[in-house]
PDB file of N, CA, C and O in Angstrom:
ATOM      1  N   UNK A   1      52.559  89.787  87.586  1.00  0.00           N
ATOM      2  CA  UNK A   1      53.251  90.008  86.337  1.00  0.00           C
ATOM      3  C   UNK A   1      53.829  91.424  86.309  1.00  0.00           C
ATOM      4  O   UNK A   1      54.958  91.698  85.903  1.00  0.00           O
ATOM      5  N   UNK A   2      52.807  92.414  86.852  1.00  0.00           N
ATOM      6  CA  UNK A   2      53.591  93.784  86.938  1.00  0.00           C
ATOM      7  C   UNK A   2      54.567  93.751  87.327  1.00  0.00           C
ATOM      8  O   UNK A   2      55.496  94.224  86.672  1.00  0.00           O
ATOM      9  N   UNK A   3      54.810  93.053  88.828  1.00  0.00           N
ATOM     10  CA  UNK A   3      56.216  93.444  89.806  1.00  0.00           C
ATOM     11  C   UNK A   3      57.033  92.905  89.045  1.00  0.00           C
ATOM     12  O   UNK A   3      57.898  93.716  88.716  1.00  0.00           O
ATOM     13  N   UNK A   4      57.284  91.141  88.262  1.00  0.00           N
ATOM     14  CA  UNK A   4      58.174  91.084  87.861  1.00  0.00           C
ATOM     15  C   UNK A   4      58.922  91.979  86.510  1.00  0.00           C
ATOM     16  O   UNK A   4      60.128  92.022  86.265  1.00  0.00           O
ATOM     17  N   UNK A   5      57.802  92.658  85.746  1.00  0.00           N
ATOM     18  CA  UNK A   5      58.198  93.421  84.633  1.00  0.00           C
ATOM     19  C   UNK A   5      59.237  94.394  85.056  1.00  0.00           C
ATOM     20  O   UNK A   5      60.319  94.673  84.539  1.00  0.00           O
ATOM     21  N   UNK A   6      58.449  94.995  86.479  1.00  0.00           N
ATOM     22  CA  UNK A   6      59.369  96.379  87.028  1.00  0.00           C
ATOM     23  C   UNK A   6      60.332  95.879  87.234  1.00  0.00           C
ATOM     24  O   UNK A   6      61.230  96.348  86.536  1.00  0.00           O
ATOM     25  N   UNK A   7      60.744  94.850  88.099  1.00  0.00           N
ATOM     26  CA  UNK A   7      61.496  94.641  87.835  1.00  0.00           C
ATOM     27  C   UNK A   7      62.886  94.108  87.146  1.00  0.00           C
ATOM     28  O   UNK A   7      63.985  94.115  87.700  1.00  0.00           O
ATOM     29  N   UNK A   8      62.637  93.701  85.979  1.00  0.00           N
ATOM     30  CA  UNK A   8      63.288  92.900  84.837  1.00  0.00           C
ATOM     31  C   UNK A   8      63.314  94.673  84.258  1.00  0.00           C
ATOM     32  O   UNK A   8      64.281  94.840  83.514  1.00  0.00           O
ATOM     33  N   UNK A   9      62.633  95.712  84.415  1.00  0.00           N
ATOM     34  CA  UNK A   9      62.948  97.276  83.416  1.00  0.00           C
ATOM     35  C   UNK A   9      63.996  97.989  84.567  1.00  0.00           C
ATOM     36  O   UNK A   9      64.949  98.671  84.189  1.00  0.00           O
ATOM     37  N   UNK A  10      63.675  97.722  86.195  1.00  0.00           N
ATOM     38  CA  UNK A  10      64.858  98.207  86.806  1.00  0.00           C
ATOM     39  C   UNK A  10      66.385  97.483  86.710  1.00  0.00           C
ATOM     40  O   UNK A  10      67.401  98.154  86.889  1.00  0.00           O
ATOM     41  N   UNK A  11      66.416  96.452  86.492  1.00  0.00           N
ATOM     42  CA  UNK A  11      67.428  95.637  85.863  1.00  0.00           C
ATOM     43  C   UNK A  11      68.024  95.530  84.468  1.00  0.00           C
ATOM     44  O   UNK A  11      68.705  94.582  84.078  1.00  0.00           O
ATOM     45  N   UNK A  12      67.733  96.482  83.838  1.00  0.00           N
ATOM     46  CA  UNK A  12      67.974  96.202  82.227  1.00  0.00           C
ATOM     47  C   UNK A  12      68.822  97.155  82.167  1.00  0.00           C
ATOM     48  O   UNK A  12      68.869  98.097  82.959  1.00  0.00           O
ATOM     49  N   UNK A  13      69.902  96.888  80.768  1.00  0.00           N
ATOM     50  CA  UNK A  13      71.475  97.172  80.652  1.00  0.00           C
ATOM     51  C   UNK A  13      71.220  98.457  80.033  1.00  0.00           C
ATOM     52  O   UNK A  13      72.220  99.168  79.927  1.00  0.00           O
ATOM     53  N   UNK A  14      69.717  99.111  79.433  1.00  0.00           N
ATOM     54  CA  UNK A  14      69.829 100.301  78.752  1.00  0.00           C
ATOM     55  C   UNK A  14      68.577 100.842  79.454  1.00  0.00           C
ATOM     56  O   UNK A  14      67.747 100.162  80.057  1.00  0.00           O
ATOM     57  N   UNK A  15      68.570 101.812  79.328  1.00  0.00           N
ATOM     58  CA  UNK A  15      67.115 102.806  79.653  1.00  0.00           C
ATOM     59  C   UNK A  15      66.130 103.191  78.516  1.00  0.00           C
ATOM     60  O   UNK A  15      66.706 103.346  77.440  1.00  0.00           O
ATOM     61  N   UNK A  16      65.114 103.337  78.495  1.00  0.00           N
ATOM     62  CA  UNK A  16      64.409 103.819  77.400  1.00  0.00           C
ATOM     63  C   UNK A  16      64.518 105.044  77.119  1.00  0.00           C
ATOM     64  O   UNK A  16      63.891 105.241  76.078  1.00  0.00           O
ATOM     65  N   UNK A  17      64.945 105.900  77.466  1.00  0.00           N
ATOM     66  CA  UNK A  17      65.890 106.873  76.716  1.00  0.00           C
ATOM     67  C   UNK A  17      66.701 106.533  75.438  1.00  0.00           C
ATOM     68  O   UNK A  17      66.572 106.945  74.285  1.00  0.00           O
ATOM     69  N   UNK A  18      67.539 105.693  75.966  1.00  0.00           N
ATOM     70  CA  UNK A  18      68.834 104.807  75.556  1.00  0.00           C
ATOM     71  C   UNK A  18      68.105 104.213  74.258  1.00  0.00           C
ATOM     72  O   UNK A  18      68.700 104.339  73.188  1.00  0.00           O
ATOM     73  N   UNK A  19      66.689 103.488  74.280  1.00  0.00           N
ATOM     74  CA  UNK A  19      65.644 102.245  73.209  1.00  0.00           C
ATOM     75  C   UNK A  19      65.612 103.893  72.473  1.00  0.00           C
ATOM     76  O   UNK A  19      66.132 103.942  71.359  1.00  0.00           O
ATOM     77  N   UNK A  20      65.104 105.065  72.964  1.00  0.00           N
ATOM     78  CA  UNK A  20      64.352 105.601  72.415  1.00  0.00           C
ATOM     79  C   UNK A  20      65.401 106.819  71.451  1.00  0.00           C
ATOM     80  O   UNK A  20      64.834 107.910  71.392  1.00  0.00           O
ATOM     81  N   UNK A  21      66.242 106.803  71.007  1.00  0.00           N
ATOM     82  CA  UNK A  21      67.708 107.316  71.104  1.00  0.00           C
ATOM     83  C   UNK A  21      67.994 106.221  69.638  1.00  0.00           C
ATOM     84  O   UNK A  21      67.801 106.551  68.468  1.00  0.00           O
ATOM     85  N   UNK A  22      68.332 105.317  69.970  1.00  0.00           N
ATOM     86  CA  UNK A  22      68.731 104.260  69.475  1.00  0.00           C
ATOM     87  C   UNK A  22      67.749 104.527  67.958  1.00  0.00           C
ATOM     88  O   UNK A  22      68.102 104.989  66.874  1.00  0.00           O
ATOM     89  N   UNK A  23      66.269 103.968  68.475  1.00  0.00           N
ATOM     90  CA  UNK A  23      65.598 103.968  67.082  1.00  0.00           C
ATOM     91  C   UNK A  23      65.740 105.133  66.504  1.00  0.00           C
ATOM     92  O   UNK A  23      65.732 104.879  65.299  1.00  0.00           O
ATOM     93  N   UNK A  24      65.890 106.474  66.676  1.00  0.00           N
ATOM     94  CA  UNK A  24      65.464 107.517  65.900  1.00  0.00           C
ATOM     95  C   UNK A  24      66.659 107.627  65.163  1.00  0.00           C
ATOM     96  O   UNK A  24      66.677 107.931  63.971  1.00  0.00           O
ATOM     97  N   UNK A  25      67.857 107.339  65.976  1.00  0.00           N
ATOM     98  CA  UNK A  25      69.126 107.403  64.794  1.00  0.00           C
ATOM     99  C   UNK A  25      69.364 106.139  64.002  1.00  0.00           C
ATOM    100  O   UNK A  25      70.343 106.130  63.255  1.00  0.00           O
ATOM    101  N   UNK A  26      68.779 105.331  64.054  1.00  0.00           N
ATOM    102  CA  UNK A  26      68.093 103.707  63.077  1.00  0.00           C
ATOM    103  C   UNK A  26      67.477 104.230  62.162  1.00  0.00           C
ATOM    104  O   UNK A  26      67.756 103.924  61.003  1.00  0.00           O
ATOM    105  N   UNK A  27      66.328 105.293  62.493  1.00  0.00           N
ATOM    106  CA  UNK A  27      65.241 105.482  61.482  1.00  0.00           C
ATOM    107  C   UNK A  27      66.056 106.519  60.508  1.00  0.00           C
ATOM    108  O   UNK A  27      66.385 106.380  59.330  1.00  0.00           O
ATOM    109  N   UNK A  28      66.235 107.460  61.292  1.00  0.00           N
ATOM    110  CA  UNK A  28      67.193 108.330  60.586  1.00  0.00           C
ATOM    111  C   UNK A  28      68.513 107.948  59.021  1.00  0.00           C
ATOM    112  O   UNK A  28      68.834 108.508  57.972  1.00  0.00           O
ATOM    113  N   UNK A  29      68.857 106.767  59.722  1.00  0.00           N
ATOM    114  CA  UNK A  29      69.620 105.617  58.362  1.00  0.00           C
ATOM    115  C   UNK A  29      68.897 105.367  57.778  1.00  0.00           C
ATOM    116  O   UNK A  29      69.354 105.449  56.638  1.00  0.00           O
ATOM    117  N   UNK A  30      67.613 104.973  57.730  1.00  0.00           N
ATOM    118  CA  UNK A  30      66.955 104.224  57.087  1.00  0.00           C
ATOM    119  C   UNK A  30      66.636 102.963  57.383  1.00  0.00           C
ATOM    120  O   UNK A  30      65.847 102.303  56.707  1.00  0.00           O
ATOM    121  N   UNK A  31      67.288 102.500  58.521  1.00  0.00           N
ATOM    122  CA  UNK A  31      67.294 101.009  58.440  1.00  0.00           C
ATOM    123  C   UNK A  31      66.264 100.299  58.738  1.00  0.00           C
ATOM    124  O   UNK A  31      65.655 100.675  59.740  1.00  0.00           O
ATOM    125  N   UNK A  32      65.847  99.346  58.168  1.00  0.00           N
ATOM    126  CA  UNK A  32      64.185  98.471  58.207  1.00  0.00           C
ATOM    127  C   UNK A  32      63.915  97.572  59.617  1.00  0.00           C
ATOM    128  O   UNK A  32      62.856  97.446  60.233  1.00  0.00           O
ATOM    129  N   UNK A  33      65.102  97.053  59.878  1.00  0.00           N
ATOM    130  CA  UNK A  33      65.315  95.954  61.405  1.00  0.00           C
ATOM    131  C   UNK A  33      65.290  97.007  61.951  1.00  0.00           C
ATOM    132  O   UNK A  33      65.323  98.030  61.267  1.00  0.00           O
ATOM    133  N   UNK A  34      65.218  97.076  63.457  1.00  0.00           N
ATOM    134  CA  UNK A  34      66.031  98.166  64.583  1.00  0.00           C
ATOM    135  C   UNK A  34      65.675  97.359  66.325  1.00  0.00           C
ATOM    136  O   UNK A  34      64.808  97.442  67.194  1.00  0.00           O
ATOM    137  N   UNK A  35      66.794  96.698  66.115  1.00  0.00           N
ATOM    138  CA  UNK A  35      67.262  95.801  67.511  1.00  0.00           C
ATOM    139  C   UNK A  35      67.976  96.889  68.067  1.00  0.00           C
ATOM    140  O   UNK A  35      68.735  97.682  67.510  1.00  0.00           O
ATOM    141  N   UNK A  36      67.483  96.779  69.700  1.00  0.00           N
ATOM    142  CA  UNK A  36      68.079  98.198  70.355  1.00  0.00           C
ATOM    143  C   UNK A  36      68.771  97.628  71.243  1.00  0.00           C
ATOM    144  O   UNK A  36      69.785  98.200  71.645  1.00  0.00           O
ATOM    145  N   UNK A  37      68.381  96.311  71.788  1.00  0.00           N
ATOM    146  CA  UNK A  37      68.783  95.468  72.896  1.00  0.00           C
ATOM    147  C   UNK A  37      69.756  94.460  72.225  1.00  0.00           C
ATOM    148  O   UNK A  37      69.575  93.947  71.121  1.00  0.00           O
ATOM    149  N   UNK A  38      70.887  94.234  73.106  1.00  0.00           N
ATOM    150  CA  UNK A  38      71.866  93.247  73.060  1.00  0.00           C
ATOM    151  C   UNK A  38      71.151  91.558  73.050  1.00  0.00           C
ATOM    152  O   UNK A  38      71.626  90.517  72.596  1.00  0.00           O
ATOM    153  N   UNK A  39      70.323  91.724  73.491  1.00  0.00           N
ATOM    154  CA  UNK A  39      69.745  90.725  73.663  1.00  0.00           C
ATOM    155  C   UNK A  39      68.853  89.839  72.469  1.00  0.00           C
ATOM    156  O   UNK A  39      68.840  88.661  72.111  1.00  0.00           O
ATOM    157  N   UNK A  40      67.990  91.315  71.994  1.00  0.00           N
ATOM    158  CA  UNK A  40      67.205  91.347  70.599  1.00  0.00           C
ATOM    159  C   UNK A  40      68.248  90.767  69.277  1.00  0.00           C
ATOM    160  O   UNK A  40      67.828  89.990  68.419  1.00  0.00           O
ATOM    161  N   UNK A  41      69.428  91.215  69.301  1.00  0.00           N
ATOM    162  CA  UNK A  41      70.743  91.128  68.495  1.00  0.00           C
ATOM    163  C   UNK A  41      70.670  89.605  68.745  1.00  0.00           C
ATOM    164  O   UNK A  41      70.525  88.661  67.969  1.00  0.00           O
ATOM    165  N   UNK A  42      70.767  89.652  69.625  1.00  0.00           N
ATOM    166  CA  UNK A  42      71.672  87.960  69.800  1.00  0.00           C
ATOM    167  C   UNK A  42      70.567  86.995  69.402  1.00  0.00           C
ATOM    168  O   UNK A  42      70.898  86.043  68.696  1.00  0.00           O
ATOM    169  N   UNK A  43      69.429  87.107  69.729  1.00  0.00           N
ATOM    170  CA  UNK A  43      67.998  86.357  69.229  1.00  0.00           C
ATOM    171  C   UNK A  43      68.084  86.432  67.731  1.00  0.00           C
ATOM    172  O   UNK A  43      68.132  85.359  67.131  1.00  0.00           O
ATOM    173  N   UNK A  44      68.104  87.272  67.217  1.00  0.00           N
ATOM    174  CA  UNK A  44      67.955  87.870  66.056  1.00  0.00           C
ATOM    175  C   UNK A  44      68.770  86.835  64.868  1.00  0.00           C
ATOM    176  O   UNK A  44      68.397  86.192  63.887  1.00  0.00           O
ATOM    177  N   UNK A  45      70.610  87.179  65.843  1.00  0.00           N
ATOM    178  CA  UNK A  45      71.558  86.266  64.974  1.00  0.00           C
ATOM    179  C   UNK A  45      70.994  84.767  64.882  1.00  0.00           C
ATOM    180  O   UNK A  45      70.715  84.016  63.947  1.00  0.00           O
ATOM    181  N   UNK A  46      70.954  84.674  66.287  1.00  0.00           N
ATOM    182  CA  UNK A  46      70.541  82.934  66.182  1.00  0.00           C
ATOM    183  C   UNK A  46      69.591  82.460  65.549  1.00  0.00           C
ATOM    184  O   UNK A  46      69.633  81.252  65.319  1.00  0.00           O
ATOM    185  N   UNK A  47      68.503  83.203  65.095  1.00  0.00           N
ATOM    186  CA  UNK A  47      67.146  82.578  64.723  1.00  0.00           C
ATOM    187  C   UNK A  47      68.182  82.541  62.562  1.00  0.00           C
ATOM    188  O   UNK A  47      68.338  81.655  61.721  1.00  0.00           O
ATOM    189  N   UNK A  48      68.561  84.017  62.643  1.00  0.00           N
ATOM    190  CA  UNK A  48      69.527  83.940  61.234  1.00  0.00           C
ATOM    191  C   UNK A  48      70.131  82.206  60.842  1.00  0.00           C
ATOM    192  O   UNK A  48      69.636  81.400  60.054  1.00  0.00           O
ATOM    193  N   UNK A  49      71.492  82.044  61.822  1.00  0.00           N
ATOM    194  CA  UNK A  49      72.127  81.051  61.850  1.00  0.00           C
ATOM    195  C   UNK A  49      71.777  79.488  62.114  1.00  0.00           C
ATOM    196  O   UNK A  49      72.442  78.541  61.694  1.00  0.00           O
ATOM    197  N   UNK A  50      70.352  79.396  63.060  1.00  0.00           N
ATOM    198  CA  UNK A  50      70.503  78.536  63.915  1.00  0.00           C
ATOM    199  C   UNK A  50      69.432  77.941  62.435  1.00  0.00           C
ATOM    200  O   UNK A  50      68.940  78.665  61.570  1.00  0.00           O
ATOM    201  N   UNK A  51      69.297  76.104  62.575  1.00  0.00           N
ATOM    202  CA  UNK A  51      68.101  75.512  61.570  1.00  0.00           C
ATOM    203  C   UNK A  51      66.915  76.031  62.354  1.00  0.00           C
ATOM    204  O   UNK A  51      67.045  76.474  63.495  1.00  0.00           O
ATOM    205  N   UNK A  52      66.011  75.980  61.859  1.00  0.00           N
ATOM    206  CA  UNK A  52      64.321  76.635  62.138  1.00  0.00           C
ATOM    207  C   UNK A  52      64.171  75.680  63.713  1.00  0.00           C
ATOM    208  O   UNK A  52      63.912  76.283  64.754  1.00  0.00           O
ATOM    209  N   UNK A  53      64.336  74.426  63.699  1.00  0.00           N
ATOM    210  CA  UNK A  53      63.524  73.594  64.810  1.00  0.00           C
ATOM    211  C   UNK A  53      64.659  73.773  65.934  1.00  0.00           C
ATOM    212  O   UNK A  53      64.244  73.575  67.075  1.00  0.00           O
ATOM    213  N   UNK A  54      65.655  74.022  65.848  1.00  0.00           N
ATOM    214  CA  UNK A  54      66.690  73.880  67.155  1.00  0.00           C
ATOM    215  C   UNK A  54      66.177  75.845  67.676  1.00  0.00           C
ATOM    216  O   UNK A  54      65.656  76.195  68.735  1.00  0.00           O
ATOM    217  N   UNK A  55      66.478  76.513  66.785  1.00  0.00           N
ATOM    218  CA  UNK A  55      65.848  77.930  67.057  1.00  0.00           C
ATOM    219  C   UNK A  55      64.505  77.957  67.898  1.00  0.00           C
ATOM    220  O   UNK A  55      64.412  78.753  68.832  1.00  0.00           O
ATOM    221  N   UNK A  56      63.483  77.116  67.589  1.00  0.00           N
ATOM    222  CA  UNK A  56      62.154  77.019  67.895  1.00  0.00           C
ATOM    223  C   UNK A  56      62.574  76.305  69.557  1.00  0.00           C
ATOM    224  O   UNK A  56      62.243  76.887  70.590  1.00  0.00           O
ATOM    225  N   UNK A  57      63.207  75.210  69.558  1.00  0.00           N
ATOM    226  CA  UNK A  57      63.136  74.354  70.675  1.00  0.00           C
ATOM    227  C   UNK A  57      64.141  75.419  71.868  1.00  0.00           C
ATOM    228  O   UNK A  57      64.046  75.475  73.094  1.00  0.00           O
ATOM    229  N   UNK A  58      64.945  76.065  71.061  1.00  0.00           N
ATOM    230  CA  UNK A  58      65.833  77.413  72.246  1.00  0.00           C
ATOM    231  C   UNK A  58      64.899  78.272  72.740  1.00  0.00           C
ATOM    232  O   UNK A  58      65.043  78.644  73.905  1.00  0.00           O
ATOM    233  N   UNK A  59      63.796  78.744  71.983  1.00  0.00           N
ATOM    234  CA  UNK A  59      63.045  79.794  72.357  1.00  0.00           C
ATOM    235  C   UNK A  59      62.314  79.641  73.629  1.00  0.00           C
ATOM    236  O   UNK A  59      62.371  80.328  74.648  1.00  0.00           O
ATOM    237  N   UNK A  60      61.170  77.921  73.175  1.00  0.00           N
ATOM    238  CA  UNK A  60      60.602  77.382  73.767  1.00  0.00           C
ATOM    239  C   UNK A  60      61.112  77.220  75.328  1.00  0.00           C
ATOM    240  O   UNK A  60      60.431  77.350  76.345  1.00  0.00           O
ATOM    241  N   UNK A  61      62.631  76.869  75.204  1.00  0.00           N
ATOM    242  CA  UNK A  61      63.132  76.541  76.736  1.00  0.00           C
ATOM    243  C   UNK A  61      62.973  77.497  77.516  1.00  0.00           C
ATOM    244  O   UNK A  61      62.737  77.241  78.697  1.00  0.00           O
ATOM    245  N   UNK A  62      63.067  79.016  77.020  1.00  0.00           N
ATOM    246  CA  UNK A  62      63.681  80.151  77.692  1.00  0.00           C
ATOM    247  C   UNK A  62      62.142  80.560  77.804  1.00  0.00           C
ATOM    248  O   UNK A  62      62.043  81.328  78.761  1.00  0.00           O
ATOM    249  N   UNK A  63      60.864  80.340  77.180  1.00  0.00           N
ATOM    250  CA  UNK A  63      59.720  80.916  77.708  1.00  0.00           C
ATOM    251  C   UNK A  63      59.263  79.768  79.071  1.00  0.00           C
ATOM    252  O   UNK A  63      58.725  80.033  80.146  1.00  0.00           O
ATOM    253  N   UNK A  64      59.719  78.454  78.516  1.00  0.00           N
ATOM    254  CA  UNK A  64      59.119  77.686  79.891  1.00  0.00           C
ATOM    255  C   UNK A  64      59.980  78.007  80.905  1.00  0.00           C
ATOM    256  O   UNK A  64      59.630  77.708  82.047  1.00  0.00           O
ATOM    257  N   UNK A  65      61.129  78.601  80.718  1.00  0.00           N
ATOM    258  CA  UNK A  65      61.499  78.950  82.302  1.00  0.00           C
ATOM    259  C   UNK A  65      61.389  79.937  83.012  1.00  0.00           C
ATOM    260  O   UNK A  65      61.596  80.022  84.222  1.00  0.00           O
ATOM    261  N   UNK A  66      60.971  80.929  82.100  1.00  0.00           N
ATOM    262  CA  UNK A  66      59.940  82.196  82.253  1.00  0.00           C
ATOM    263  C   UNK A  66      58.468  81.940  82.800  1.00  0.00           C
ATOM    264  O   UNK A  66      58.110  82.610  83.768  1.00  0.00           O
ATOM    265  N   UNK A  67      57.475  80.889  82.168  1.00  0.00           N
ATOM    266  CA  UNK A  67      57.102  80.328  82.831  1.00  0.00           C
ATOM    267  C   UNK A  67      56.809  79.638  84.215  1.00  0.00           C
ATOM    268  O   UNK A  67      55.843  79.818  84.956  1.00  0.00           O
ATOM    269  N   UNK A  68      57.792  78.878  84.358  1.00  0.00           N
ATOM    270  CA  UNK A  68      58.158  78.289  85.675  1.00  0.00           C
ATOM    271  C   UNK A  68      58.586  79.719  86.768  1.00  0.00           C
ATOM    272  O   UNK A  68      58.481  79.702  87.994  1.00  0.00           O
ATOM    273  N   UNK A  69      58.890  80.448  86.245  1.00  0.00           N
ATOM    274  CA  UNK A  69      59.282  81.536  87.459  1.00  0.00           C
ATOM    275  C   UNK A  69      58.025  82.318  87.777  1.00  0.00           C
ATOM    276  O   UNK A  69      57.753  82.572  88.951  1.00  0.00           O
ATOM    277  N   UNK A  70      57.293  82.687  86.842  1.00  0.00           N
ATOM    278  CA  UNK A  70      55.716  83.142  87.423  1.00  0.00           C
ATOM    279  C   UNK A  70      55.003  81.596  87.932  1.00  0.00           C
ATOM    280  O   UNK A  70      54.198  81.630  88.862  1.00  0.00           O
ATOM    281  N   UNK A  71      55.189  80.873  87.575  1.00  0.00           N
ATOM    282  CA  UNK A  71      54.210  79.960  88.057  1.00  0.00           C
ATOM    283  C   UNK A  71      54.321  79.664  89.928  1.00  0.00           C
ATOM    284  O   UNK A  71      53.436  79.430  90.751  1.00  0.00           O
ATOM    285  N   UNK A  72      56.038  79.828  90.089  1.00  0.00           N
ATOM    286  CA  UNK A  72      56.767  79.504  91.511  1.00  0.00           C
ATOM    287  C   UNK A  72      56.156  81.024  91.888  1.00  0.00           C
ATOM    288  O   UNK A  72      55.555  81.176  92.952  1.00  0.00           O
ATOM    289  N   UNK A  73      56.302  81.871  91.175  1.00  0.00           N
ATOM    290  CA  UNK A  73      56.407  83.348  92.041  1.00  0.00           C
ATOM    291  C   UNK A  73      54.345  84.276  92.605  1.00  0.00           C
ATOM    292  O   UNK A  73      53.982  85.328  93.132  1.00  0.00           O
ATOM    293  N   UNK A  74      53.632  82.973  92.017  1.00  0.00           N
ATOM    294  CA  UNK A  74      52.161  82.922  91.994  1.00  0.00           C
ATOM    295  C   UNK A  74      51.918  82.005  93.190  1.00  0.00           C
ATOM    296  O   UNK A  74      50.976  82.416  93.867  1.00  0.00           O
ATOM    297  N   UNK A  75      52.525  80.793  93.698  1.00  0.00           N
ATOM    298  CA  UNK A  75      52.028  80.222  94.549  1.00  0.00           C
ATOM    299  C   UNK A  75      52.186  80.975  95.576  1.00  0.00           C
ATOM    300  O   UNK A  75      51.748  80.625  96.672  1.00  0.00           O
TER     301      UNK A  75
END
């Protein structure tokens, strides 16, 4: 689980600098949410927009294939 983390943090579109940057000028507004990631955003909208059970059944897909990739990357 470590290696894949490192690597999914050496692969990522911002640095924690970048996360850590982000919130303080969030907090600084005031603002109560603080999505730093493009990604967090886009989850965020959809769970907004999407009905509760199609949201739930999107999530679900994307952890079982998260899933399935430690499970292949364990044997």
């Amino acid at each position: 689980m470590k290696k894949m983390m490192d690597r999914a943090f050496a692969k990522a579109d911002i640095s924690a600098e970048q996360v850590a940057m982000s919130i303080y000028q969030q907090v600084q507004k005031g603002h109560f949410l603080i999505l730093t990631h493009p990604e967090g955003k886009k989850a965020f909208l959809m769970k907004k927009l999407m009905p509760s059970g199609m949201y739930i059944k999107s999530m679900l897909k994307r952890t079982l294939s998260m899933q399935r990739l430690l499970d292949n990357k364990s044997s």
